[in-house]
C-alpha positions as CSV (number, residue, x, y, z in Angstrom):
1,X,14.3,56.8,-19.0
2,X,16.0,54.6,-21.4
3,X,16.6,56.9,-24.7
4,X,17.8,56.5,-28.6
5,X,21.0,57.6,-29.1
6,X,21.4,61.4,-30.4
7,X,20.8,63.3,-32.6
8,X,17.1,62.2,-32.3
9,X,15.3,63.7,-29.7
10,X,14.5,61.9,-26.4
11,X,10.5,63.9,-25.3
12,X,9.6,63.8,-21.8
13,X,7.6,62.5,-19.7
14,X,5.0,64.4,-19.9
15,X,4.2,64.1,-23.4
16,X,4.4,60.6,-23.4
17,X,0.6,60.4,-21.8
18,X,-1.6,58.9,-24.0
19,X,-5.6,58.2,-24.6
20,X,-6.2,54.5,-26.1
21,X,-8.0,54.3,-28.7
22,X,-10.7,50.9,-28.6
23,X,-12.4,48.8,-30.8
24,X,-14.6,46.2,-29.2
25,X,-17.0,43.9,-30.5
26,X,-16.8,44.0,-34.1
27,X,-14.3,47.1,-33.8
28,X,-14.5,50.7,-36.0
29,X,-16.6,51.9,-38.4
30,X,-14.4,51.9,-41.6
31,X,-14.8,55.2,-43.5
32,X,-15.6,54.1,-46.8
33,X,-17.2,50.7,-47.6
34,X,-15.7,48.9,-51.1
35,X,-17.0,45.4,-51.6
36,X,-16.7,43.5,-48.3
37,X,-13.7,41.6,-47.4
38,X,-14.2,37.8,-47.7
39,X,-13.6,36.4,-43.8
40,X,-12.9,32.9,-43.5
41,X,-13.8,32.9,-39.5
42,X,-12.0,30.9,-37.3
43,X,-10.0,29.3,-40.6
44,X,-6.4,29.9,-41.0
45,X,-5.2,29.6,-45.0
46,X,-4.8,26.0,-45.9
47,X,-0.7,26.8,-46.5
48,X,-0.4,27.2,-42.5
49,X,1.3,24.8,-41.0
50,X,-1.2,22.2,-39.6
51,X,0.2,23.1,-35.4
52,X,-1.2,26.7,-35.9
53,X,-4.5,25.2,-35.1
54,X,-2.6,25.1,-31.5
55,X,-1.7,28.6,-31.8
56,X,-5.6,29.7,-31.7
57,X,-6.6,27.9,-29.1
58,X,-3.9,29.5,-26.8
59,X,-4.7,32.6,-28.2
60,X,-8.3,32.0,-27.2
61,X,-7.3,31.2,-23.8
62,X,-5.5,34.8,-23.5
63,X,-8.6,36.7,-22.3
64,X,-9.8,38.5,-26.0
65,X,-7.5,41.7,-24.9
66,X,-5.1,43.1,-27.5
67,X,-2.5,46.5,-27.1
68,X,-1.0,48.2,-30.3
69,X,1.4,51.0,-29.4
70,X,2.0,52.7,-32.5
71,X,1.7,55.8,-34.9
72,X,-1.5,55.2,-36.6
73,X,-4.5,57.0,-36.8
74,X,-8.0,55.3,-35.6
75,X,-9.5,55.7,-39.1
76,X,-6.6,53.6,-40.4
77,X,-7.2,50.8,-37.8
78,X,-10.7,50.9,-37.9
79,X,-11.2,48.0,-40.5
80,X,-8.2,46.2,-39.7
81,X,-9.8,46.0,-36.1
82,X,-12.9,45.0,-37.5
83,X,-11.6,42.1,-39.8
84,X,-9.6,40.5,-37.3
85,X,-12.2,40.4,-34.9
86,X,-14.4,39.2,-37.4
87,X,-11.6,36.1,-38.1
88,X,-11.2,35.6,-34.5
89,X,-14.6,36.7,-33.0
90,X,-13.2,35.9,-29.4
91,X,-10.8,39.1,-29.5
92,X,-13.1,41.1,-28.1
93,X,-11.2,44.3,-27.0
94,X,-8.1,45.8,-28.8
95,X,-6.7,49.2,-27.4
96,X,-4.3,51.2,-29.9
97,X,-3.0,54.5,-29.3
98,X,-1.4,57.6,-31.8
99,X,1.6,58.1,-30.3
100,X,4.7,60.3,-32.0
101,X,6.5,57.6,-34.3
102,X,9.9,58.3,-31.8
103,X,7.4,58.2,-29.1
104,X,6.7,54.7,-29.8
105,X,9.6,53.2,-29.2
106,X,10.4,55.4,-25.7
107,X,7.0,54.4,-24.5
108,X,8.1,50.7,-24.8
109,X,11.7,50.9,-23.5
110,X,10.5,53.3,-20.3
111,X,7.9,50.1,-19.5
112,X,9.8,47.2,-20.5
113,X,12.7,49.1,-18.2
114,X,10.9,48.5,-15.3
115,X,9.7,45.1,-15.9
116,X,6.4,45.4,-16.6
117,X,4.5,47.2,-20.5
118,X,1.1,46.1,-21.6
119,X,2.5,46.5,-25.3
120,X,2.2,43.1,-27.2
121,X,2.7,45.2,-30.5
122,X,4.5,47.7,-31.9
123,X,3.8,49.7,-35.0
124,X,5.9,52.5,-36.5
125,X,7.0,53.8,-39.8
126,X,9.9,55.3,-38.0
127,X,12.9,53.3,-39.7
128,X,15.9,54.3,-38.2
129,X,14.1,54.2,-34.5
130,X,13.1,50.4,-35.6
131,X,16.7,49.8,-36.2
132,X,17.7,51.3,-32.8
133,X,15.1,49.3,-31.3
134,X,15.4,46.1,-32.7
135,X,19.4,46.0,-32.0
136,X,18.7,46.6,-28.6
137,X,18.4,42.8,-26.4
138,X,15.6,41.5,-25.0
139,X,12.7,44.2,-27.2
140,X,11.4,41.7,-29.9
141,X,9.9,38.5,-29.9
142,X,11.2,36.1,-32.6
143,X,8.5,35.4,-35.0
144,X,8.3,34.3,-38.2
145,X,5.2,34.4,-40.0
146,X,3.9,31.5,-42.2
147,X,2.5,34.4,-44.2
148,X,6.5,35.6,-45.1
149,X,6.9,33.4,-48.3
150,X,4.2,35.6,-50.0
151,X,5.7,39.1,-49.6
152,X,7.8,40.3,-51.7
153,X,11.7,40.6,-50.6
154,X,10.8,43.8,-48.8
155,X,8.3,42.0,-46.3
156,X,10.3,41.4,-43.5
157,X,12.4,44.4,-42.5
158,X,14.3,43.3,-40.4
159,X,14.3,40.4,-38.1
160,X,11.1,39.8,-36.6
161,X,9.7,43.0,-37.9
162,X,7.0,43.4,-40.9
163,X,5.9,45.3,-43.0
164,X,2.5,46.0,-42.3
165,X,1.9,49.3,-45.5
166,X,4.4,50.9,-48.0
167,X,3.3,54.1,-47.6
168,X,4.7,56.9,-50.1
169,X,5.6,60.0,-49.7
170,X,4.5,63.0,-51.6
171,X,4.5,66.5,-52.5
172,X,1.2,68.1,-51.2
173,X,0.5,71.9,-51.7
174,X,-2.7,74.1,-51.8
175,X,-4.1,74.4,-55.4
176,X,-5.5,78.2,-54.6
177,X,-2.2,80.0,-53.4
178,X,0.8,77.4,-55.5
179,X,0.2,78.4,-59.0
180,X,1.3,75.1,-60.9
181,X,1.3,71.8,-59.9
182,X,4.8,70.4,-58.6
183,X,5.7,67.0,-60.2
184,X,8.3,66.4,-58.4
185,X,11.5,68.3,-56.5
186,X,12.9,69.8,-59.3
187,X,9.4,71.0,-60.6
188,X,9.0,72.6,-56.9
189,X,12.5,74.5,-56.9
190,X,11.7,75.7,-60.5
191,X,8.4,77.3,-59.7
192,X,9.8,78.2,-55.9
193,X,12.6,80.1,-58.4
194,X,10.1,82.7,-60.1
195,X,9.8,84.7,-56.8
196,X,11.4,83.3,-54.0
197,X,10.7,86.5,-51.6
198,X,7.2,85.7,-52.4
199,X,7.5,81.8,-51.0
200,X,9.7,82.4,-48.0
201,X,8.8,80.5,-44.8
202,X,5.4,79.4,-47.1
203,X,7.1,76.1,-47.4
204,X,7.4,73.2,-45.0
205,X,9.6,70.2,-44.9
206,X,9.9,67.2,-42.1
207,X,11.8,68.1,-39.1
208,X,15.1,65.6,-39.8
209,X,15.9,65.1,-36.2
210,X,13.0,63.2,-35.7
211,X,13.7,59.4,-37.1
212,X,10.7,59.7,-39.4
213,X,11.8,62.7,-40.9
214,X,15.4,61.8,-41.3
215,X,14.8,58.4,-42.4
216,X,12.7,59.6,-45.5
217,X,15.2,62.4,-46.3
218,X,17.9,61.2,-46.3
219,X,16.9,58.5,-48.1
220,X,16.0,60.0,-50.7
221,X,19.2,62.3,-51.0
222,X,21.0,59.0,-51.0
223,X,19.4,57.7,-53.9
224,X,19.0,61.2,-55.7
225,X,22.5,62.9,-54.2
226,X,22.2,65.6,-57.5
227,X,19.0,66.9,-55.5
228,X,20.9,68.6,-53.5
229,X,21.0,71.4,-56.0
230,X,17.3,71.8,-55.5
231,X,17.4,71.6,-51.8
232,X,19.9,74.2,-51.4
233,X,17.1,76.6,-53.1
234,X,13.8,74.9,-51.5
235,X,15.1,74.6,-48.0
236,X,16.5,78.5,-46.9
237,X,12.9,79.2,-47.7
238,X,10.6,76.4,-45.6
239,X,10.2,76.0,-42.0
240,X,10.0,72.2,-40.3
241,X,7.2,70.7,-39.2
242,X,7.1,67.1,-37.1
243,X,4.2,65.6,-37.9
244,X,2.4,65.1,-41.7
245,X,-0.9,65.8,-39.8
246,X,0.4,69.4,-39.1
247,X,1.6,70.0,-42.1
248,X,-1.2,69.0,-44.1
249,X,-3.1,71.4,-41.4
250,X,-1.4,74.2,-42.4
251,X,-1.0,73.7,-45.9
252,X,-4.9,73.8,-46.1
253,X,-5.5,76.8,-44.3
254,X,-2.9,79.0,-46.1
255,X,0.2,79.2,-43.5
256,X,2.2,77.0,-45.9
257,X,1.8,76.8,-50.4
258,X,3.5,73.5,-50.0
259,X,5.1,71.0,-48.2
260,X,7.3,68.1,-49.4
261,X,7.8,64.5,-48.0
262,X,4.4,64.6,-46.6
263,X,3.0,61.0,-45.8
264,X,0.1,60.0,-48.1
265,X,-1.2,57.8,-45.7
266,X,-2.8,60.7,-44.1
267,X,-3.3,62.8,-47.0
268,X,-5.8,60.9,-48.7
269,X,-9.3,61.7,-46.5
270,X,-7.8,65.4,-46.2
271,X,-7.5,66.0,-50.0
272,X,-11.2,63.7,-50.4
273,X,-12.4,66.5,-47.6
274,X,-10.8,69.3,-49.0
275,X,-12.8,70.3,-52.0
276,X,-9.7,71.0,-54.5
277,X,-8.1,72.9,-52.0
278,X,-5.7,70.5,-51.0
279,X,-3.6,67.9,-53.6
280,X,-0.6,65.8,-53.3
281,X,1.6,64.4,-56.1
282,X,4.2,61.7,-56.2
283,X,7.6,63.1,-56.9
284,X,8.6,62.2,-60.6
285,X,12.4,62.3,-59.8
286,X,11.8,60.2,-56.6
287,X,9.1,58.9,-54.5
288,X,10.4,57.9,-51.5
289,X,8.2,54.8,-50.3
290,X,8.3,54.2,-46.4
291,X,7.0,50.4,-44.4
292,X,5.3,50.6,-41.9
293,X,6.5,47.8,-39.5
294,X,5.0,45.5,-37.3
295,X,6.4,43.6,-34.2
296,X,5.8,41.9,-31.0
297,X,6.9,43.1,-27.9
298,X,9.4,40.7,-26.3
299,X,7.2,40.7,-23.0
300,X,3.7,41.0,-24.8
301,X,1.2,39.6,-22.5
302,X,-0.9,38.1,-25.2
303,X,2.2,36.0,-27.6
304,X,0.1,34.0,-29.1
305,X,-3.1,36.6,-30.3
306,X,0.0,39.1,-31.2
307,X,1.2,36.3,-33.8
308,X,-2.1,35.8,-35.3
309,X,-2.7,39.4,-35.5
310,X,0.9,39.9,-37.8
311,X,-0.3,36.7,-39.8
312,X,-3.1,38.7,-40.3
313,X,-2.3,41.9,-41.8
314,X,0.3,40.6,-43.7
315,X,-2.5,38.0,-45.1
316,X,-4.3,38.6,-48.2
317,X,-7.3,38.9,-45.8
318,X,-5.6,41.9,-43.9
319,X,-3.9,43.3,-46.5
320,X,-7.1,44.5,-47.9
321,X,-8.4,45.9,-44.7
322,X,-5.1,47.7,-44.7
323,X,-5.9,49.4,-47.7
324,X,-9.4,50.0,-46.5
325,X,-7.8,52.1,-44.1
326,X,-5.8,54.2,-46.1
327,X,-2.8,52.8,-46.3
328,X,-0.4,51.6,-48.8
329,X,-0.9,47.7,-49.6
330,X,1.7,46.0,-51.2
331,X,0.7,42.5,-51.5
332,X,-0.1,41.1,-54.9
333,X,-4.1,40.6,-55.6
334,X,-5.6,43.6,-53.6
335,X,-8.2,45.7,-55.5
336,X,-11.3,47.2,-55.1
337,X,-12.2,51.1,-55.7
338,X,-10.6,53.8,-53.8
339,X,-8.2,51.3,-52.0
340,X,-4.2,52.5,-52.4
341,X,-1.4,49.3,-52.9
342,X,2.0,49.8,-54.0
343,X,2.1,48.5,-57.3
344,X,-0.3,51.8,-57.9
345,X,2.3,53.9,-57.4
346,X,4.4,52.0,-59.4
347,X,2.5,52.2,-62.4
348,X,2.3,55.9,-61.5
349,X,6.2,56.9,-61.2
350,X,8.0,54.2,-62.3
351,X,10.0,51.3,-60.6
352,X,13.0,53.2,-60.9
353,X,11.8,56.1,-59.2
354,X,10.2,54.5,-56.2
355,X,12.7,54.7,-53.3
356,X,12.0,51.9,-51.0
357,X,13.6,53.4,-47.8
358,X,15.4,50.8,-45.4
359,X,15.1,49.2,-41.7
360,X,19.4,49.7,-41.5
361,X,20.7,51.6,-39.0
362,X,22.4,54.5,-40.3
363,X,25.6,55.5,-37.7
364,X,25.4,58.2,-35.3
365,X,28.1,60.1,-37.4
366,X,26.4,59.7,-40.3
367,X,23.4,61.4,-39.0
368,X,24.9,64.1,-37.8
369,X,26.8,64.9,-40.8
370,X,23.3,64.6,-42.8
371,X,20.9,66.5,-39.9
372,X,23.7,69.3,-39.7
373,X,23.7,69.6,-43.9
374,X,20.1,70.0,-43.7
375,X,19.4,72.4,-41.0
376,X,21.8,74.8,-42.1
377,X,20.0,75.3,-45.4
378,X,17.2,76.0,-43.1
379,X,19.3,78.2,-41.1
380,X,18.8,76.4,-38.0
């Protein structure tokens, strides 16, 4: 099996088995229903360049089939799925699974090693794995968008690759066993201070030799380097966790207070479900905001409905259905109650004190130097 090159962890075989998740027809029922999105079917927006009308009709003749391999949940897809299919009513059958975010990339890689992958995207949040992935030749099909003019700077990641959310990250912590609400790191360590033998191994933090949890950490301890005064208290007494959906998990039912750089993205319907049990807040010294990119497989059997499913979510169009979801928007003009977009959490935190994290590759000695710091705070 091809792998990513250490310290990030390469997961076998067997756990790389996965159950597709389908929409067909008109796709998933979203989970909450804001005003309807306005679909112009069939129509692509009149800035396109007039040959794109060539683009659909290929699409059209690729047999309705789509394949996502990514690190999204079904509830986030759901009226995405449905939008799309709405624009292009021939799609009739789009298969995503909720793989690891590592696990994405290795899935790929093991397939396109032996020539054949039914992958015509991929979709992960896991930065430094994109930047692993994308250097590598012959992964990624060239694309660029017509929709790329109307991002913002931080649209394309990296070449090729979108940004399909913003998601931030967050503090989330269980309102019946934490006392006070943390604002932010350095609120955490303070109330983590009045009894620390009370709070050890009640704390969890992302596990950083995983790309998604070293990608958001030390992101932010390269844009806050004084915090690691806080994390030299906060870490000796949490425990890591790889997934957000886990941690979340066992932040409700009591096994953790708190946990910090959890994903929002996930957060949201757990909190709405929770009955005050659960909350998240956005760190006020540093909210670490994390894309969620998009690309085409190199080989994707369906090029052409691949490229008009990135012009889609990156559209105005698909950018609401993204929020829909649950996930972060960040283009300009999406609104509608109970939908989540960037320029929310800048109003909430600040510009200065959003931490947009980066699709660079970070070197191997470098992220040993950082997943060593970290892990022995932990005492790993």
């Amino acid at each position: 099996m091809t792998t990513f090159h250490p310290p990030f962890r390469v997961l076998g075989a067997a756990v790389l088995a996965f159950g597709l998740l389908t929409a067909c027809g008109g796709g998933g029922e979203a989970a909450k229903e804001p005003p309807p999105n306005q679909i112009a079917t069939g129509q692509a927006p009149s800035y396109y360049p007039a040959e794109y009308a060539r683009l659909m009709e290929t699409a059209k003749k690729e047999g309705g089939t789509l394949t996502i391999y990514s690190n999204t949940d079904q509830e986030n897809w759901a009226p995405i799925f449905r939008d799309f299919q709405k624009k292009y009513p021939w799609v009739t059958k789009i298969a995503a699974n909720n793989l690891d975010s590592d696990e994405v990339f290795q899935r790929v890689l093991s397939e396109q090693a032996t020539g054949s992958s039914p992958a015509d995207l991929v979709v992960s949040n896991a930065a430094q794995a994109w930047a692993d992935f994308g250097a590598r030749p012959g992964t990624l099909l060239e694309y660029a968008s017509p929709e790329q003019d109307k991002l913002p700077d931080f649209g394309e990641l990296m070449p090729s690759v979108y940004a399909m959310s913003v998601d931030p990250l967050s503090i989330a912590y269980n309102t019946s066993l934490l006392p006070e609400k943390p604002t932010g790191l350095k609120s955490l360590a303070a109330i983590l201070a009045k009894d620390p033998a009370q709070y050890k191994s009640k704390i969890t933090a992302r596990d950083v030799t995983g790309a998604f949890g070293f990608t958001v950490s030390q992101a932010f301890t390269a844009a806050r380097p004084g915090a690691w005064a806080q994390l030299r208290s906060i870490l000796p007494l949490a425990r890591p966790e790889t997934s957000s959906g886990t941690q979340l998990e066992k932040i409700t039912s009591g096994e953790y207070v708190a946990g910090f750089f959890v994903s929002a993205a996930p957060a949201y319907p757990v909190v709405a479900k929770s009955g005050g049990l659960l909350a998240i807040s956005f760190l006020d010294d540093g909210t670490v905001a994390l894309p969620r990119g998009i690309g085409i497989a190199a080989k994707a059997p369906h090029p052409a409905t691949s490229k008009l499913f990135v012009d889609f979510v990156l559209s105005q169009e698909g950018q609401r259905a993204v929020a829909e979801g649950g996930l972060t928007s960040y283009r300009d003009g999406v609104t509608g109650d109970g939908l989540h977009t960037y320029q929310e959490l800048v109003k909430a935190v600040g510009q200065d004190n959003v931490i947009l994290a980066t699709y660079t590759k970070v070197p191997d000695t470098e992220v040993k130097a950082f997943t060593d710091k970290w892990n022995g705070l932990l005492g790993r």
